[in-house]
C-alpha positions as CSV (number, residue, x, y, z in Angstrom):
1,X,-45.7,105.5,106.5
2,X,-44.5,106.2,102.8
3,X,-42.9,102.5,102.8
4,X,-46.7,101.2,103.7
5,X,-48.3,103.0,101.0
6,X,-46.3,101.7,98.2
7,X,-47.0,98.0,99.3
8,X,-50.5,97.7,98.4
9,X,-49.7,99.2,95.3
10,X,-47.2,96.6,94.6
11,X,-49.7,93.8,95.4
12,X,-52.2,95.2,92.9
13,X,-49.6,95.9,89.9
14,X,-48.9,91.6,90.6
15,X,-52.3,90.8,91.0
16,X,-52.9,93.2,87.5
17,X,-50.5,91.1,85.8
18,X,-51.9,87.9,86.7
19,X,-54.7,88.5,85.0
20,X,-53.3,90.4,81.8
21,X,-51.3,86.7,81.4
22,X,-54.4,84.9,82.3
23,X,-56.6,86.4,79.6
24,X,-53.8,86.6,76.7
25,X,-53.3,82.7,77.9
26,X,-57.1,82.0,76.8
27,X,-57.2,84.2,73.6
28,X,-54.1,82.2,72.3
29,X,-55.8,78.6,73.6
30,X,-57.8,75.9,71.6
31,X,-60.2,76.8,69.3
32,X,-64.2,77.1,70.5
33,X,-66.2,74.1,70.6
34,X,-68.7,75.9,68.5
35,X,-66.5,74.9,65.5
36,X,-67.1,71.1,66.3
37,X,-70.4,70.2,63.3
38,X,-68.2,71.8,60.9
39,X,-65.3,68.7,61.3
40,X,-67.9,66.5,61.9
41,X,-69.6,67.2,57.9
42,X,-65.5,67.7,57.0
43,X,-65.5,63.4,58.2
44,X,-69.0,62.8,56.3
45,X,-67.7,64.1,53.1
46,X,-64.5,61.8,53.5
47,X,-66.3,59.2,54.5
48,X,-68.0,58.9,51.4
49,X,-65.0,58.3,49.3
50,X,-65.8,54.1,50.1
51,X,-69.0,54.2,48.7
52,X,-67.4,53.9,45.1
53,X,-66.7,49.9,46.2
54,X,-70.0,49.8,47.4
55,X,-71.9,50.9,44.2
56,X,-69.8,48.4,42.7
57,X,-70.4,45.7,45.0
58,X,-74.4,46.6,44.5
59,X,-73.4,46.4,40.4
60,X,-71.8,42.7,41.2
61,X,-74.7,41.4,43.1
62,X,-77.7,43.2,40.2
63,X,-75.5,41.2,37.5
64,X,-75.2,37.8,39.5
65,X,-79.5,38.3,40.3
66,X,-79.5,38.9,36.4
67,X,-77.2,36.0,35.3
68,X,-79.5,34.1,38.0
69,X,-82.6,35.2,36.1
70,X,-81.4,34.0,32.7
71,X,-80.3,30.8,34.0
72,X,-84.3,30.9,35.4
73,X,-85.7,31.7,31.4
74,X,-83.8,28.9,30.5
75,X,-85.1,26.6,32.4
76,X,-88.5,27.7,31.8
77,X,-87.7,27.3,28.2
78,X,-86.2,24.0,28.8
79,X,-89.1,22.7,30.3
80,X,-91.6,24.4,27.9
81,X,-89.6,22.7,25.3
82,X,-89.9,19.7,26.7
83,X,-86.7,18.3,24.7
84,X,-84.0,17.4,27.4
85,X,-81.8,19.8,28.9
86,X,-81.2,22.7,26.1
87,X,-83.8,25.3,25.1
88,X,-85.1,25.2,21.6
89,X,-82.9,27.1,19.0
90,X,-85.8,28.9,17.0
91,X,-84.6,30.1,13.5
92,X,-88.0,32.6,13.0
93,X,-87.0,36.1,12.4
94,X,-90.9,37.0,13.4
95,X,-90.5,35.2,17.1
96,X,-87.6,37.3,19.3
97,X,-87.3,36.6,23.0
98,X,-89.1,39.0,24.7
99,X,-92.6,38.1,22.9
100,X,-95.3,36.5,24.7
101,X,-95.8,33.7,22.8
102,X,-92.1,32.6,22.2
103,X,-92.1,30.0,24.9
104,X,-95.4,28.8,23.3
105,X,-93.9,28.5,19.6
106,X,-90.8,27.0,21.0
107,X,-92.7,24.2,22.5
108,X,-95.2,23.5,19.5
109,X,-91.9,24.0,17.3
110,X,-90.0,21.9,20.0
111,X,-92.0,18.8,19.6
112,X,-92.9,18.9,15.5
113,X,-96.8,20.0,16.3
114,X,-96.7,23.6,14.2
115,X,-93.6,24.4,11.8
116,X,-92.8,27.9,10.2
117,X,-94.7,29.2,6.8
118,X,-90.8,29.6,5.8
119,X,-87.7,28.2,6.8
120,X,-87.7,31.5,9.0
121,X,-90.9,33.0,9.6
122,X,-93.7,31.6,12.1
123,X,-96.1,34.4,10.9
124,X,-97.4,34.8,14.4
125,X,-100.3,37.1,13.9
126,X,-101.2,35.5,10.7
127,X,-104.7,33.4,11.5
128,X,-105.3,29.6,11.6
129,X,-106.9,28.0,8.7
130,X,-109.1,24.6,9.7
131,X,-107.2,22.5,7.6
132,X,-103.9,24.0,9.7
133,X,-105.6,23.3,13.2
134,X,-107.0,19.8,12.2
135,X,-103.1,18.5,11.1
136,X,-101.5,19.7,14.5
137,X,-104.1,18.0,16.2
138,X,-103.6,15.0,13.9
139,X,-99.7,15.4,15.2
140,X,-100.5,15.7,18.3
141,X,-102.2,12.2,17.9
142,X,-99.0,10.6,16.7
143,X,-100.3,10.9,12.8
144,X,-102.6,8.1,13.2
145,X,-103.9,6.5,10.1
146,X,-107.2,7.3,8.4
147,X,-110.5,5.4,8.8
148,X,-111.3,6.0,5.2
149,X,-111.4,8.5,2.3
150,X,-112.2,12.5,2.1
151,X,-115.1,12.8,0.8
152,X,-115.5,16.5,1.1
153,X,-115.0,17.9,-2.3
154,X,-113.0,21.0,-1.7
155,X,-110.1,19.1,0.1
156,X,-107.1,18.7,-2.9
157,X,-105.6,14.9,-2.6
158,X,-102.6,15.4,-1.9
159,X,-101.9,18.2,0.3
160,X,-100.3,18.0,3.6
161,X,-103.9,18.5,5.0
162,X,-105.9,15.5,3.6
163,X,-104.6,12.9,5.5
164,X,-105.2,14.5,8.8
165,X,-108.8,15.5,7.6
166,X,-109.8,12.0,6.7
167,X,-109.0,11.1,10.1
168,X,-110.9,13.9,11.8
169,X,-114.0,13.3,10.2
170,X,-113.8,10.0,10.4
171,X,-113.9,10.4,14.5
172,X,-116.4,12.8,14.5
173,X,-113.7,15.5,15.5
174,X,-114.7,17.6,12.5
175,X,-118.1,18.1,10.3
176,X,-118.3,19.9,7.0
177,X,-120.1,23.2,6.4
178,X,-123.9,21.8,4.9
179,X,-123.1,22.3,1.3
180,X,-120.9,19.5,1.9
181,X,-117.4,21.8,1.8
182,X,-114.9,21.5,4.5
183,X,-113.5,24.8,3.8
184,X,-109.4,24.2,4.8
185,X,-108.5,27.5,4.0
186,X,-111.5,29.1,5.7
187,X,-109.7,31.0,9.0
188,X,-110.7,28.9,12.5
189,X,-112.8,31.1,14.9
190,X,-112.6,30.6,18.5
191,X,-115.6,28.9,19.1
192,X,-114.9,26.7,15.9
193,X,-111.1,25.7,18.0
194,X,-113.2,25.1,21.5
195,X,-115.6,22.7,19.3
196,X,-113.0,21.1,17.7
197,X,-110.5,20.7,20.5
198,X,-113.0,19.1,22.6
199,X,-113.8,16.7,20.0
200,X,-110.6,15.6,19.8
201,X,-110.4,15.6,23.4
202,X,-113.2,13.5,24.1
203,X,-111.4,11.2,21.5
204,X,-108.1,11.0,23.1
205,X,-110.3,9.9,26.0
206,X,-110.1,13.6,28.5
207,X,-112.9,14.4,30.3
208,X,-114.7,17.1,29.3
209,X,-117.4,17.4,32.2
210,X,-116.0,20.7,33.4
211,X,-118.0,23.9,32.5
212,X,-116.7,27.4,33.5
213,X,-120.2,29.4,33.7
214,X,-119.9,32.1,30.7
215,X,-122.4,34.5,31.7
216,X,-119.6,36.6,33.2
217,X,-118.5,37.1,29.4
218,X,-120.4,40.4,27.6
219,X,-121.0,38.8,24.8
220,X,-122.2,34.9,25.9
221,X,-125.3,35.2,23.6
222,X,-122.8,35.1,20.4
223,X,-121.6,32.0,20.8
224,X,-123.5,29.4,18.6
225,X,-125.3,26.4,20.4
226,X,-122.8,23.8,19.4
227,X,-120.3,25.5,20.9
228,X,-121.3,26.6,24.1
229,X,-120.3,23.4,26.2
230,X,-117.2,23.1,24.6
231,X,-116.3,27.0,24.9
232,X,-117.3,26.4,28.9
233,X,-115.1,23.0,28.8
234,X,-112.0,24.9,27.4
235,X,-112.7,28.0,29.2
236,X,-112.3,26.1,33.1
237,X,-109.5,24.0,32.1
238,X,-107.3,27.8,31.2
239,X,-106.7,26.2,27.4
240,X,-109.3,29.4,26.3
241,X,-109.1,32.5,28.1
242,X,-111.7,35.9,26.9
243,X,-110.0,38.0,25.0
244,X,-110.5,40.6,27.6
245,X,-112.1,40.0,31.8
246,X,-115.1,40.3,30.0
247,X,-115.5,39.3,26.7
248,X,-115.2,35.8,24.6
249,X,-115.2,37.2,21.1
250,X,-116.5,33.6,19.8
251,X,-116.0,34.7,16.1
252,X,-112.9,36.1,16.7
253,X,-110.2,34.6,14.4
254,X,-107.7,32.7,16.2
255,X,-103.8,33.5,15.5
256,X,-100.6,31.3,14.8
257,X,-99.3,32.4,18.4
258,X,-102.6,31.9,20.1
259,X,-102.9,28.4,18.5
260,X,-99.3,27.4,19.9
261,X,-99.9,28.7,23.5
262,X,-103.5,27.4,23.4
263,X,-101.5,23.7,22.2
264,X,-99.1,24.2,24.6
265,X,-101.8,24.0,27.6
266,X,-103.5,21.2,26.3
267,X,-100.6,19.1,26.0
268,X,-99.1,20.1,29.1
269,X,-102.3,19.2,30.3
270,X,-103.7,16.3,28.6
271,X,-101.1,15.2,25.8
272,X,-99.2,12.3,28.0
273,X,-101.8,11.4,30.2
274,X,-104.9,11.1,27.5
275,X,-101.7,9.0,25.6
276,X,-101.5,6.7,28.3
277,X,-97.3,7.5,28.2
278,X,-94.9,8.3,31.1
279,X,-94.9,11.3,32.3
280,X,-91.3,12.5,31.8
C-alpha cells in the first residue's frame, strides 16, 4: 500500500515540473507584439534619410521651370522688340527688368520711335511734351516730308521738332492753341494723345469707327467735345486704358513709359498693316 501512495506523488512532482519549464520557456521567448508601432516609426525615421535626393531633385526641376521661364521673357522681349532673334540691349539706368514698361521702352527704343533724354536715362515718369508725341508719330510715319512751312510762331527752326510739326499740321493731325501757338513744350494730356493719335490714325488710313461707351468712366463729363470720339476710338481698340476701372483722368498728363506702351499697341496693331508692309 506504501508503494501506491508514493506514485501519484511522483506523477504530480513530473507533471509540476512540466509546467515550471513551460512557463520559464515563455518568459525567456520573443518579445510582445505590443512593441511592433515602435519599429515601425524606428523604419519611418530611416526612411527619411532619401528624401535629401529628393529635395534636390525638386531644386533641379524649380531651376530648369526657371531657366524655362527666362528663355519665355526672352522671347517675349524678342518679339516685343521686333528686331530678329536677340532682345534689345537697353543702356537706361532708369529702365531695370522687372518694370512694367521695360518691354514697352525696349520696343519703341527697338525700332528708333522714342530715344533716351541721355545716353542713359529714359526718364520714364517724366511727361510727354506735344512737340515729343508729334516727332514719334512723325517716325512712326517713316519721317515723311513736309507739305509746307511752320507757321506757328513759337516753334524754333531748327529743332528736332519742326520738321515733324510741319508735317502734322499740314495733315490736319495737329491744330494750334487759338492765339496761334503750338506750345511744343506744353506736357500732352490724355485726351490731347487720343485726339492726336486718331488723327494720325485716320491719316495712315485705320479705321476709327470703333467707340468703347465711356459712361462706365466716373469722370466722362471732363473730357472736352473734341475728344470724346477719339478717347472712345482709342479706349475699344486697348491703346488707352482708364487710369483706374473707373476713371479716364482726360487731363491727366501722359508719361514717357505710358507713351511707349501706348506706341507699342498701336504699332503692333496698326503700324504694318495701315503701312501696307509685310507682316513679319
Amino acid at each position: 500500500m506504501k508503494n501506491k501512495s508514493i506514485i501519484p506523488n511522483i506523477i504530480g512532482m513530473i507533471i509540476i515540473s512540466i509546467l515550471l519549464i513551460f512557463g520559464a520557456s515563455r518568459c525567456s521567448g520573443p518579445v510582445p507584439q505590443a512593441t511592433a508601432p515602435d519599429t515601425a516609426k524606428d523604419s519611418a525615421t530611416e526612411q527619411t534619410v532619401p528624401e535629401t535626393d529628393a529635395e534636390d531633385a525638386e531644386t533641379g526641376a524649380e531651376e530648369a521651370e526657371t531657366e524655362g521661364e527666362d528663355a519665355e521673357s526672352a522671347e517675349e522681349e524678342t518679339a516685343s522688340a521686333g528686331e530678329g532673334s536677340a532682345p534689345v540691349e537697353l543702356a537706361f539706368t532708369d529702365v531695370p527688368d522687372y518694370e512694367w514698361y521695360r518691354d514697352s521702352v525696349a520696343y519703341v527704343f527697338g525700332k528708333g520711335l522714342m530715344n533716351g533724354v541721355t545716353e542713359d536715362t529714359f526718364s520714364p515718369d517724366s511727361p510727354v511734351s506735344r512737340g515729343m508725341l508729334v516727332t514719334i508719330l512723325h517716325r512712326m510715319a517713316g519721317s515723311p516730308d513736309a507739305a509746307g512751312a511752320v507757321t506757328f510762331p513759337d516753334v524754333t527752326p531748327g529743332f528736332y521738332y519742326e520738321a515733324p510739326i510741319a508735317w502734322a499740321a499740314g495733315n490736319g493731325i495737329v491744330n494750334g492753341y487759338p492765339d496761334g501757338n503750338f506750345g511744343p513744350e506744353d506736357s500732352v494730356t490724355r485726351e490731347q494723345m487720343a485726339t492726336i493719335l486718331s488723327r494720325y490714325a485716320q491719316n495712315q488710313g485705320v479705321d476709327t469707327s470703333a467707340a468703347a461707351d465711356l459712361s462706365v468712366f466716373s469722370d466722362r463729363d471732363m473730357v472736352n467735345d473734341y475728344a470724346v470720339a477719339p478717347f472712345a476710338w482709342a479706349n475699344a481698340v486697348q491703346l488707352i486704358n482708364g487710369v483706374t476701372a473707373d476713371t479716364l483722368v482726360p487731363q491727366g498728363q501722359a508719361t514717357r513709359a505710358q507713351m511707349a506702351t501706348i506706341i507699342m499697341r498701336y504699332d503692333q496693331q496698326f503700324g504694318q498693316e495701315a503701312a501696307g508692309l509685310p507682316q513679319e
